[in-house]
N, C-alpha and C positions, 0 to 999 in steps of 0.2 A: 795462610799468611799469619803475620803476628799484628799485634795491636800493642802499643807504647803509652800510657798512661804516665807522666810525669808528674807527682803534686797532684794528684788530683782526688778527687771524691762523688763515688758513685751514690746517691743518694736519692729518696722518693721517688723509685720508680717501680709502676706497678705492671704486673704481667699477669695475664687471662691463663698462661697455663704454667708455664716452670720458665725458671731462671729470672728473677727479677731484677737484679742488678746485672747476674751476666750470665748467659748460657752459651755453650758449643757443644756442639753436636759433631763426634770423630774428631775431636780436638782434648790437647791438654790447654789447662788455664794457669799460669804463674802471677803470681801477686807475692812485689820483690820490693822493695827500697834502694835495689842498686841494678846496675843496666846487665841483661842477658837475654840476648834472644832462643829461640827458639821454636820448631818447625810448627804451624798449626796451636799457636799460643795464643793467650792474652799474658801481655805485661804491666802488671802497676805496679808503680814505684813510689811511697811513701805514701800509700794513697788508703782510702777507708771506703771501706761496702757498709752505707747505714741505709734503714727505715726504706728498705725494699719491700714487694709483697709479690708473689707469686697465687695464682689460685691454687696450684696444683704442685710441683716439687721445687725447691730451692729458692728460699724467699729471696738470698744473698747471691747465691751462686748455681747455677746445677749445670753438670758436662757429662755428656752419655761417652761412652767408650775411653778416655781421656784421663788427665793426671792433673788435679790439682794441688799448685806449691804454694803456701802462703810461704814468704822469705824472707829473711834480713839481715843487713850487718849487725853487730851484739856492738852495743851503745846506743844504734840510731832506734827512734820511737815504735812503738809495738803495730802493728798493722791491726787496723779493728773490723771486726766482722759484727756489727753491733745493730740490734734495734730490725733486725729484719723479720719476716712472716711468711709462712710456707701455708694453705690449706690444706694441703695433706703432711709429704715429708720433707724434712730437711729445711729446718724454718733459717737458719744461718748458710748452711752448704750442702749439698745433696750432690750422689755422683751414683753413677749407677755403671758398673762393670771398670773402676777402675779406682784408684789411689786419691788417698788425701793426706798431704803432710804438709802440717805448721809448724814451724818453727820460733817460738815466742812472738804466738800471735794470741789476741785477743778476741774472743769470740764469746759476747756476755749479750744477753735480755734477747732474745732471741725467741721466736714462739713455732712451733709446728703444730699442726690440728691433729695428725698422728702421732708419726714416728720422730727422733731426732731431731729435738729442739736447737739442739747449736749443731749438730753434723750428723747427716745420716749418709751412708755406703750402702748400697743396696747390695753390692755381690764386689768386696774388695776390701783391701784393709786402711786402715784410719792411724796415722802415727802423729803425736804432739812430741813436739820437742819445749819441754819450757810454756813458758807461757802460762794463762788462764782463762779454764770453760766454766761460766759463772751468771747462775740467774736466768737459765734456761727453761724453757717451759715444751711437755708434749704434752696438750691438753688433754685429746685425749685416746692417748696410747704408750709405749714402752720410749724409753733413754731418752731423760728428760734434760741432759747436759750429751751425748754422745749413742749413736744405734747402728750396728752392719746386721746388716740380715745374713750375708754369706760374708767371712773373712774376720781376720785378726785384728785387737786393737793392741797400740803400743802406745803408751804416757812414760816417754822418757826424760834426760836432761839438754839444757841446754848451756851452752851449744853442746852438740850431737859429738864431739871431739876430745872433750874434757876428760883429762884424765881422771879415773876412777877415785884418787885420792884427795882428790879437789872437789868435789862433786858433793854438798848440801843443799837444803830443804828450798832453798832459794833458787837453786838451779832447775827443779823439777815442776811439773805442773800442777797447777792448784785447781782443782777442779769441788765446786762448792755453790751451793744454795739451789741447783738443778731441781727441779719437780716431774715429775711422771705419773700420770694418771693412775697407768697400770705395772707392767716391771719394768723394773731400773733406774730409779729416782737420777744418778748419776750418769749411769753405763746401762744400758744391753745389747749383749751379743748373743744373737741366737743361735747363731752356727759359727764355732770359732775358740779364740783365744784369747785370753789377756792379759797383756803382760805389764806391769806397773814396777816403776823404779823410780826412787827418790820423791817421790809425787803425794801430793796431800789433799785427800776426798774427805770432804765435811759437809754437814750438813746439806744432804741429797735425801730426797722425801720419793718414798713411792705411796701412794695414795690407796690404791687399793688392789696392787699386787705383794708382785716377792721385789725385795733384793731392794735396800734402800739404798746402796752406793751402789752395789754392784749387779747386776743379774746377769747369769752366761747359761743358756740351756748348756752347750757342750760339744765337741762334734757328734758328730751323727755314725759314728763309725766304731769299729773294736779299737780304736786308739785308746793306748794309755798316757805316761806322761803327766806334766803340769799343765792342765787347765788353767788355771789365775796362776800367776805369782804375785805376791807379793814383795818385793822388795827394799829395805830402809824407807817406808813412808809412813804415812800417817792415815790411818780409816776411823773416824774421829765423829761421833753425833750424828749419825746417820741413821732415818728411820724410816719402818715398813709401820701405815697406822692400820692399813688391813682394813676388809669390809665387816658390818654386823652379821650379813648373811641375807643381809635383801636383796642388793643390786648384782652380786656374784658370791661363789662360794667362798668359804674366811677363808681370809687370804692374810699377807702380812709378814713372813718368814723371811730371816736372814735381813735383818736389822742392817750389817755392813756388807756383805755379801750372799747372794744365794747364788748357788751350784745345784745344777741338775744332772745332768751326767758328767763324769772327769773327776780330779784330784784337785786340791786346795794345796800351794807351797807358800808361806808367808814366812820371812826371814826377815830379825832385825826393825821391824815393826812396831808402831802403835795402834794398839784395835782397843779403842777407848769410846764409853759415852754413847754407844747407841743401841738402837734397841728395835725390835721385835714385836709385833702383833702375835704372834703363834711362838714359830720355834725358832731358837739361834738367835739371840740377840747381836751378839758378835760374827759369826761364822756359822754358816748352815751349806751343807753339803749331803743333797737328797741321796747318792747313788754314787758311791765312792770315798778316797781316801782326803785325810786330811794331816797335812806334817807342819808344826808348826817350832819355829826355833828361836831362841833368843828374842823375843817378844811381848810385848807386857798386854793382855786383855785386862784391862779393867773397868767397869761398872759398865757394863752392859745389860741387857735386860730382856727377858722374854715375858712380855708382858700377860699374857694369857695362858700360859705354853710350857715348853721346854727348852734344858739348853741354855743358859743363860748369857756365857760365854762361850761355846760350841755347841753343836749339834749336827748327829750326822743320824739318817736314816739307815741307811746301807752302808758298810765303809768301816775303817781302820782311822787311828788317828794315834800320832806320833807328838810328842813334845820334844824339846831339849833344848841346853843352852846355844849361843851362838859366838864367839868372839870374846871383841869388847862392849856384847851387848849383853851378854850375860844367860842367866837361868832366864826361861822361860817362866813369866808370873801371872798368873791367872787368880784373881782377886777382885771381892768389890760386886762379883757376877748375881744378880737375881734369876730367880725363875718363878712362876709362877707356881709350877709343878715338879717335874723331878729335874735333878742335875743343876744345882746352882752355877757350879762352873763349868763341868761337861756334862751331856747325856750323849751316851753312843745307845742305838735302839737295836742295833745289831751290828757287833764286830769286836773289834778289839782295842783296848788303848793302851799304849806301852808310852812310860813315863822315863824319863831318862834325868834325875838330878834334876826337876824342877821343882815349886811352889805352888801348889792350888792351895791355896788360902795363906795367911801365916804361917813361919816355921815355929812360932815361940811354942812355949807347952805352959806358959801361966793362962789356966782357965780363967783368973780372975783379972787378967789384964783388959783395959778393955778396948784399947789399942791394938791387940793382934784379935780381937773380935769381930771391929771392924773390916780389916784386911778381910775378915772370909768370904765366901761365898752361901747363899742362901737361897734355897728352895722353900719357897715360902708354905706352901701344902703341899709338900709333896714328897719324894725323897731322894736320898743323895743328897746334901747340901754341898758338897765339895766333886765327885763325881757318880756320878749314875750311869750303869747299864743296863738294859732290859736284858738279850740275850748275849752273850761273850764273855771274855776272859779282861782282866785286867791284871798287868807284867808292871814293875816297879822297879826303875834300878838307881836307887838311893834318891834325895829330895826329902818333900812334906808333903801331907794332905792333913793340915791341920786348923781348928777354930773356922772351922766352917758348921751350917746349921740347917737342917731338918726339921721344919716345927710341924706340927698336928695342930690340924684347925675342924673341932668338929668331928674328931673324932677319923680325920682323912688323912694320911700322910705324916712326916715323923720318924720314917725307921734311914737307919742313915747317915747321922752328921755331917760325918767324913767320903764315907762311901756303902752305897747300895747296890747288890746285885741282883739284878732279877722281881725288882719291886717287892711286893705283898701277898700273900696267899691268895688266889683268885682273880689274879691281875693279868695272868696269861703271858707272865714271864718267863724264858727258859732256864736263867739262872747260868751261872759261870766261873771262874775260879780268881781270884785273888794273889798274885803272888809276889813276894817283894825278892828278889834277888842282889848280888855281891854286883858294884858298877865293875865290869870288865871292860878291857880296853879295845873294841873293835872298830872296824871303818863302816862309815856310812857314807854311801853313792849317791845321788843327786844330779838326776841327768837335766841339765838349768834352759839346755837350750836344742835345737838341730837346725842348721843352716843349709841350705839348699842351692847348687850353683852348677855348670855345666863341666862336664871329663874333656880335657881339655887335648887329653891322650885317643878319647874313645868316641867319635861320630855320634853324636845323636842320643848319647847318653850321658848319666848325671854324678855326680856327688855328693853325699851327705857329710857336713862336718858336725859332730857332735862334742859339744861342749858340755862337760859336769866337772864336779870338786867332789875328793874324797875327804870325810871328816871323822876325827876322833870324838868319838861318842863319850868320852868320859871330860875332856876340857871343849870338847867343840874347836878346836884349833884343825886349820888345815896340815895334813899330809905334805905338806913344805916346809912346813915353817919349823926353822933350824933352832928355834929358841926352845923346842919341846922334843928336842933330840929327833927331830926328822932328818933324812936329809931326802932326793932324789928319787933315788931305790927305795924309799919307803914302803910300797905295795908292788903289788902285781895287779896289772888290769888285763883281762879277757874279753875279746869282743862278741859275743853270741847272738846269733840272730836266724831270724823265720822268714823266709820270704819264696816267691816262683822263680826268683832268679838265682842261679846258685856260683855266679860269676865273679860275687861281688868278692871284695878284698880286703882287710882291715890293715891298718896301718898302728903300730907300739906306739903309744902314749908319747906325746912330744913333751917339752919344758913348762915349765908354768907362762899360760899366755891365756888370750880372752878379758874380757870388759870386766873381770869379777874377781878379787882376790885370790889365789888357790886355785883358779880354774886350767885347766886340764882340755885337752881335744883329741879324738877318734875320728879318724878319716873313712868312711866307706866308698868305693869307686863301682866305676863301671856298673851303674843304677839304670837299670829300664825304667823308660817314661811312662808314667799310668801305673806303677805297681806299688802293689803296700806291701812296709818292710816294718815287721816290729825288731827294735832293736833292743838288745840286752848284753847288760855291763857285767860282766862279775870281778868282784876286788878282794882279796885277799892280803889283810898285812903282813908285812916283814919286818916293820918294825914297831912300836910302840911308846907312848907318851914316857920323858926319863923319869922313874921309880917304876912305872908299873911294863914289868916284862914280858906279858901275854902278847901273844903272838897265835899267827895262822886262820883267823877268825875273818868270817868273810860276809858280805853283805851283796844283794844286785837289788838292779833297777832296771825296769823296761819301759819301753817309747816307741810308739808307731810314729809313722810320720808319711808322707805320700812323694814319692820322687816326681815333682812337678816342677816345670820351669819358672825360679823366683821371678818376683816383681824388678 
């Protein structure tokens, strides 16, 4: 049955094992401000979960199998999930096999003794609409403001409706001052995804793991695709302080985010101000690629380590402009060691027209000095590679710095390859190339939903935007002599099924400027489908006439019945 709460407030109430304020079990739980029923619910309306405790999960909330809605109408006051304690997980809300979605709710000072201080999902996905997660604490364990062990998190806008061009930093969720023992001062998702838009992570402390804002192990699978996105927000002051080497091994990496397995896509972004016990002050990405567009990294920090403003172990890493957000500027970055502003340890970095340090060329300015980036022993002061190549197609790497301390590090200002004689570098090529006009693919999203044509089986829609690599302008957009016909897209793909279908490229549609959709049908349930784009243009930015030049992308994804 349901339960109607009017006006009210759930407050000091203690539970021996989960759900302090409120628990169901084979139930969903809504908490609204306006009247909806619903089968097997709890409803509150304008009502607050404070200064609960649970010994065991959910100091605020916990609902096994079930769907929790925090809700509201947009004017009426914020719903607060505030002040509650979980012994183990989910010190604000915990739900185990099934859905969490707030909608400019409030969910601050929150404690868990593990896991997810303000929200933890145990096997399900976590979506904010708006709102703020803030001053969270997991004493002592991972996602010290947000944690799913199985499933995806979403930090969207609110409301959830807003058209795309009305949609600033106000609208998104602020998620800030979070603590974590161990990974994810902010965020961890150990199995999963995450995807961030408009949304502003600050100052989120992991204590003595990885990943100050962010930590995502990755799925578990040969999936490719975007692991994190970034999009239009702000990753601002966020630190890993890392262990000395007593209590656990040194820890500390990815200052704003750490990636373990998967791809890094940050677009239009601020990655400013945080920093790093080891590597990646700003971005660190163990085992995979990193593309980063239209962006500004600056002064971050790898305080011990490498990487200052990226860092990737394994993995490829892309820059370029974006819009009307511009070149991509990577400035300001330290490291302790080599790669002031990037260290790739193995792969590739291809630069497209951006900035790593200042463009000016007066050595004795001392204004574009400061802009650089610096390795303070080490080398690379602007970018570093151990093993790989590094591709340039027009930009700067310039007034960035390489010092020698002792006789250690030094070779490099601008760029190092392969370290120092002895250092067990493989060394790589260097090459600056002519900007030529080609498209770059972006597959942003895949939506999952039932054949509506086909019994028992499914559809993939997949959403990406093609972009001109030389202005970063969408493949639409008529002011750069595009029109419609601008490319050709091809749908290529791997899978057991060989039934499936593609559908030509529809009009410009999707929550994203530029963005673009591919339909696939007639999907068997349970089966993995890597999916792959290939684009070729036919037309090009006006002055420059190259043509025919092609780009792809590929994405796994699992034909499973959505949420």
């Amino acid at each position: 049955g349901n339960i109607n709460l009017l006006g009210s407030e759930g407050s000091s109430n203690p539970a021996h094992h989960s759900g302090g304020g409120i628990y169901a079990n084979f139930g969903d739980i809504d908490i609204e401000d306006y009247a909806e029923n619903s089968t097997n619910s709890v409803t509150l309306r304008q009502s607050k979960v404070t200064d609960n405790h649970a010994d065991f999960n959910g100091g605020g909330i916990d609902t096994h199998y079930g769907i929790i809605t925090i809700n509201k109408d947009e004017g009426d006051d914020q719903i607060e999930i505030t002040g509650n304690t979980a012994g183990v997980n989910g010190g604000g809300i915990y739900a185990n096999q099934g859905t969490i979605k707030a909608y400019n709710a409030l969910v601050v000072n929150n404690t868990a003794g593990n896991n997810g201080g303000g929200a933890n999902n145990h096997s399900g996905d976590i979506i904010f609409y708006g709102g703020s997660v803030s001053n969270n604490t997991a004493e002592n364990g991972h996602g010290g403001g947000i944690y799913t062990n199985v499933g995806d998190i979403h930090l969207l806008s609110f409301p959830s409706d807003i058209p795309i061009d009305e949609i600033t930093a106000f609208n998104g969720v602020e998620l800030y001052n979070n603590i974590a023992r161990y990974n994810g001062g902010g965020i961890n998702n150990h199995t999963g995804r995450v995807n961030i838009r408009y949304a502003t992570l600050r100052n989120n402390t992991s204590t003595l793991g990885n990943g100050g804002g962010i930590f995502c192990e990755g799925p578990h699978s040969s999936s490719t695709g975007y692991t994190i996105r970034l999009l239009n927000s702000s990753l601002k002051e966020n630190k890993t302080r890392g262990a000395n080497g007593t209590e656990v091994a040194p820890t500390g990496r990815g200052g704003g985010i750490y990636l373990k397995y998967g791809s890094i896509f940050a677009q239009g972004s601020n990655i400013v101000g945080n920093s790093a016990n080891i590597n990646g002050g700003g971005l660190n990405n163990h085992s995979g690629d990193i593309r980063v567009f239209g962006c500004q990294l600056i002064e971050n920090k790898a305080v011990t380590g490498n990487g200052g403003g990226i860092y990737t172990q394994v993995g490829d890493i892309i820059t370029g402009p974006y819009g009307l957000s511009g070149r991509t500027l990577i400035q300001k970055n330290t490291a302790q060691l080599n790669g002031g502003g990037i260290d790739n340890h193995e792969g590739k970095i291809t630069i497209n027209g951006d900035y790593i340090g200042h463009p000016g060329n007066n050595e004795n300015n001392t204004e574009y000095r400061e802009l650089g980036n610096i390795a303070i022993t080490g080398h690379g002061g602007g970018v570093f590679v151990r093993s790989g190549n590094i591709e340039m197609f027009g930009g700067a790497i310039s007034n960035n710095q390489a010092k020698r301390v002792n006789n250690v590090g030094g070779n490099g200002g601008g760029v190092n390859i392969g370290g120092e004689s002895g250092e067990g570098g493989q060394g790589g090529t260097f090459t600056i190339k002519k900007r030529i006009a080609k498209p770059i693919v972006d597959i942003i999203d895949v939506e999952l939903g039932r054949d509506e044509n086909t019994s028992g089986k499914y559809t993939a829609t997949i959403h990406y935007h093609v972009i001109d690599n030389l202005n970063q302008e969408y493949y639409t957009n008529p002011a750069f002599g595009f029109t419609d016909d601008a490319f050709n897209a091809q749908l290529l793909w791997v899978s057991t099924n060989q039934g499936a279908a593609a559908v030509a490229p529809s009009s410009v549609i999707g929550d994203l400027p530029g963005c673009r959709r591919l339909t696939i049908s007639n999907l068997e349930p349970g089966t993995d489908y890597t999916v792959k784009i290939s684009v070729t243009n036919k037309q090009s930015p006006t002055g420059c006439p190259k043509t025919g030049y092609s780009d792809d992308c590929t994405f796994t994804t699992f034909s499973a019945s959505p949420n």
